[in-house]
N, C-alpha and C positions, 0 to 999 in steps of 0.2 A: 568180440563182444557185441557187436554192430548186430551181426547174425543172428546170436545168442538173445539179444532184445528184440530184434523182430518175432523172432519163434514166440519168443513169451506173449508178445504185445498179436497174432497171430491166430493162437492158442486162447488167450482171452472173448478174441472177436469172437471166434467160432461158438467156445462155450455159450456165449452171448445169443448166437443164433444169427448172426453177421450172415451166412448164408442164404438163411432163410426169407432176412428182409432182402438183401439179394437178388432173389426168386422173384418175390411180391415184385419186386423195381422194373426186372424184367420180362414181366408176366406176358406182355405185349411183344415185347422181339423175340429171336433169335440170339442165341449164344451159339458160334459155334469155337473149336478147340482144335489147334493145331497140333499132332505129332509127327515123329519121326522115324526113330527104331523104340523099338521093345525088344529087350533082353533077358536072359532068366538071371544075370545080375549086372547092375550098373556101378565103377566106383565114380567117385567124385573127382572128375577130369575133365579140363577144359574138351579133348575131342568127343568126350560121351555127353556134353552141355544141353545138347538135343534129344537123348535117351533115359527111356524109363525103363526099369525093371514088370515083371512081367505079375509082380504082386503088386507095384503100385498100380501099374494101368487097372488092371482088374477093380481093385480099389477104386481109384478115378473113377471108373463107364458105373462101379456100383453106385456111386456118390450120384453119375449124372440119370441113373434111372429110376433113383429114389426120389430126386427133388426137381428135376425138369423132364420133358417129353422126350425121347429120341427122334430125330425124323431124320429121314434119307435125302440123298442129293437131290433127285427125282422132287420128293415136295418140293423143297425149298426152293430149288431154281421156279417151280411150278408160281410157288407164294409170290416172290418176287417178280415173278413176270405177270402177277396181277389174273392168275388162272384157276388161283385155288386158295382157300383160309391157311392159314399155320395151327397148328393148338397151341391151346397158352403155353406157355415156358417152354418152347421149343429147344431143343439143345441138336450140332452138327458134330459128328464126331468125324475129321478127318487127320489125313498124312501127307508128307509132303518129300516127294525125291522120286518115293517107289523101292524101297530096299528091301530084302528078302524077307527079312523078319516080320516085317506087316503078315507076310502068307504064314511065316513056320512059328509066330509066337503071338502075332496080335488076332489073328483069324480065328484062333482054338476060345480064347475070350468071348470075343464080339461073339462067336456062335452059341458059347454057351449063357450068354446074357441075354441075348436077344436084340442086340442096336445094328441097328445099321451103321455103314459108316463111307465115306469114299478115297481114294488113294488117289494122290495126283502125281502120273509118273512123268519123270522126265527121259522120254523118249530111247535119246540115244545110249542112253543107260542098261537098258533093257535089251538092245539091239546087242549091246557087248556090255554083259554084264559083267563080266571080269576087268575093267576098266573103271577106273575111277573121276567124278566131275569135275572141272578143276578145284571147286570150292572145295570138296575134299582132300583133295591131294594138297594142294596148300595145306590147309591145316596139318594132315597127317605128315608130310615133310617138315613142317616148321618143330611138331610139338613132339615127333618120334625121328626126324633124323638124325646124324652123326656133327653136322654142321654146329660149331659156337660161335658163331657170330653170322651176319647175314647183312649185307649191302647190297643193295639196290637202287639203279642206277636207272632215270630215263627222262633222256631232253638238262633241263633244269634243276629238276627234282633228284633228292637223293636221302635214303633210307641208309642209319648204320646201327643195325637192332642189334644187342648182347643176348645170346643165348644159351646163358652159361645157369643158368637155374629151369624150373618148371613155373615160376611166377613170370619170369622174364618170356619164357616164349609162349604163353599166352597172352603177356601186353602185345611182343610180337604181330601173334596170328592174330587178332583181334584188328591190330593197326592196317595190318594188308589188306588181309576179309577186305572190312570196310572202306581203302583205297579205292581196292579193283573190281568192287563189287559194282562202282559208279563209272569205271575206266573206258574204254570205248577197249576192241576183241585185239587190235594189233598192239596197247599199252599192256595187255593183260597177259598175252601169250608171250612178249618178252619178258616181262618180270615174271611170267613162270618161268621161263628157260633158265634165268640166273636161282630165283630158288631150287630147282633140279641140281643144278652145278654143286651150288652151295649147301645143301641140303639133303646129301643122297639118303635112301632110305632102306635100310640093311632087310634084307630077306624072310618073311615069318616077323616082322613084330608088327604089323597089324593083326586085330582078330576079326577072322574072317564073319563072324556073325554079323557086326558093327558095321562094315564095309561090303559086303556082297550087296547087289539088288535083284532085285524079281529081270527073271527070264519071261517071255510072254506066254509061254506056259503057265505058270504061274499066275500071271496077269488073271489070266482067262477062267484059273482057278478060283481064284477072288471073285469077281465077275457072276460065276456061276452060282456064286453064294449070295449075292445079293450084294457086295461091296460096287459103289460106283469108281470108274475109271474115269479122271478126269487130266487134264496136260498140265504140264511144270515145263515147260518147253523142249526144246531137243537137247541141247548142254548145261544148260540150267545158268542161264544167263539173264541179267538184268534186263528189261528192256530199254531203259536208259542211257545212254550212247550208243545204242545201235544203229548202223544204216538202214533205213527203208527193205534192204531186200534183204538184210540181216534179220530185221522183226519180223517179217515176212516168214524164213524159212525156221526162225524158233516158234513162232506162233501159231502160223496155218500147218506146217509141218509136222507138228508134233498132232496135233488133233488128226491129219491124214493119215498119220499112223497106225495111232491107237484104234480108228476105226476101221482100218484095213484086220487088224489084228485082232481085235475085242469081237468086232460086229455088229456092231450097236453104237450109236451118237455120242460123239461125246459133247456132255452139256456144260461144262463147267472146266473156266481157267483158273490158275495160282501162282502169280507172281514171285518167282522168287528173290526171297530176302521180302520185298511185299513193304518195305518201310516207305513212306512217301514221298519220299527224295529218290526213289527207284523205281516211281511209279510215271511215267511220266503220260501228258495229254493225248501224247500220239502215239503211245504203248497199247493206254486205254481205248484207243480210237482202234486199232489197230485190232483189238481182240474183239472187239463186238462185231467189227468186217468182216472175219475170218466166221464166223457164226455161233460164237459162245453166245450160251443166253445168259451168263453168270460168269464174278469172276470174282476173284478171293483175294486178300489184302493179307497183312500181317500186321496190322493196325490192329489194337486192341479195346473192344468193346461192344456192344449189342448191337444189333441189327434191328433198328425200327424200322415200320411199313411206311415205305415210301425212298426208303433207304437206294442210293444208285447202286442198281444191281451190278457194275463193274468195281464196283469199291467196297466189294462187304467184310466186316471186319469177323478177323478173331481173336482168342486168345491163344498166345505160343505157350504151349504146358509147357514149366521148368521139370527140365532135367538134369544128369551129372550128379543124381544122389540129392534133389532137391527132395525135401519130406509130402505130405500128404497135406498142412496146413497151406505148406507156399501153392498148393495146387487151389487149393480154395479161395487163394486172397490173391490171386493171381483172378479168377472166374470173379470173384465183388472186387474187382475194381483196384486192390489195394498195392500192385506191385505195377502198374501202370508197363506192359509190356514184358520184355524178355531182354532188352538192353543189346548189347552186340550179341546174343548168344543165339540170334536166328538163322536161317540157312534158306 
């Protein structure tokens, strides 16, 4: 019923033209929009929470190039580095991970619309794309394995999650995510070792679209179209408890990569997870060292001039079968973020 009164109360706004004042509000910044995968169909499931279908996005880029500018990575780093104007109501369309589907479902879009957009890949993904992040693989183990029940075990601390329904191991994966998202690399890879035990994940039930990432082929293919490459680090980790030479080889590393690989600069970082309790002083000190001139948040809200170019914010588009209203009120402000359902 909750749902069911947002859509309406949603639905209202919009009619109203809620968007529109919106626009006016942020006629001065930047909006830019996080996704993820694009599919030719999405059901409503905690593991596709971050994916859209491939008529909503369409939809979406149409909404953002009817009522705001599209601009490229390229400006925007430009803007914020105090090099170049924005146009009004500038809007950033980007992605975050690097998964296939940006080249084989989101590209055929963006080209036939005309927006630019940029993909922030995480590195070692790409090197083995058949390989999944941890943060995936968590999830995909929690919410597709064989396992009903799931204990976790480390120091002091102990987890005993029931996962004997699909509501229970999304409270689950949700609880972990968000533990070892903040963990330091030697708390995270033993509690992945116990969910692997606990957790096995039988043969064929992931779908490979959902799950595959871009090969650097691919990459390069993007690239060539005008999509900006930018880093999500090497394993797609927080910078948040990490040691000095841990931030180091997810940070500067992954940008050595991609421009080993792309050919070209990469100008722009993406925090992952990107919540501010996973952002930390010497994360962000860290990325501007390495020589990003920009770097991207998952904080949600516009980007005014003057704005610290290491903390720019955007909004995380609901996925998982979220409608076309929650994407609007989601852009004016009214769903105040994405709640655990970021990556």
């Amino acid at each position: 019923m909750r749902g069911a009164a947002k859509r309406i109360a949603w639905g209202a706004l919009y009619a109203a033209g809620i968007h529109r004042w919106a626009r006016r509000r942020h006629r001065r910044s930047l909006i830019a929009v996080t996704y993820h995968g694009v599919l030719p169909r999405v059901p409503r499931d905690f593991l596709y929470r971050n994916c859209v279908s491939v008529e909503a996005f369409r939809r979406q880029v149409e909404f953002l190039r009817r009522h705001y500018v599209p601009v490229g990575l390229h400006q925007a780093v430009a803007a914020f580095g105090g090099r170049a104007p924005l146009p009004p109501s500038s809007a950033l369309v980007t992605f975050d991970d690097g998964f296939r589907n940006n080249h084989d479902h989101a590209l055929p879009v963006l080209r036939e619309l005309g927006v630019p957009a940029a993909v922030f890949v995480t590195t070692g993904m790409l090197d083995r794309p058949a390989t999944l992040p941890w943060v995936e693989e968590l999830s995909a183990r929690i919410l597709r394995g064989t396992g009903s029940r799931l204990v976790l075990r480390d120091g002091d601390l102990a987890l005993d999650l029931p996962l004997e329904d699909a509501e229970l191991r999304a409270r689950a994966c949700d609880l972990v995510r968000r533990h070892l998202k903040r963990a330091g690399s030697a708390v995270r890879e033993r509690w992945m070792e116990q969910v692997r035990r606990q957790c096995p994940l039988p043969d064929g039930v992931l779908e490979p679209e959902r799950f595959a990432f871009l090969d650097w082929d691919q990459a390069r293919a993007l690239a060539r179209s005008g999509v900006a490459i930018g880093s999500h680090t090497v394993h797609h980790l927080c910078l948040v408890g990490l040691s000095e030479d841990e931030m180091t080889r997810e940070v500067e590393g992954s940008r050595r990569r991609i421009e080993e690989e792309i050919g070209a600069p990469c100008l722009a970082f993406a925090y992952p997870d990107g919540a501010p309790e996973t952002i930390s002083e010497a994360g962000r000190r860290r990325v501007e060292r390495a020589g990003y001139a920009a770097a991207f948040t998952q904080i949600p809200g516009p980007n005014r001039a003057g704005a610290d170019c290491y903390r720019l914010r955007r909004y995380n588009v609901p996925g998982g079968g979220a409608g076309f209203l929650a994407f609007v009120a989601t852009l004016c402000g009214l769903r105040g973020g994405a709640g655990g359902w970021r990556a």
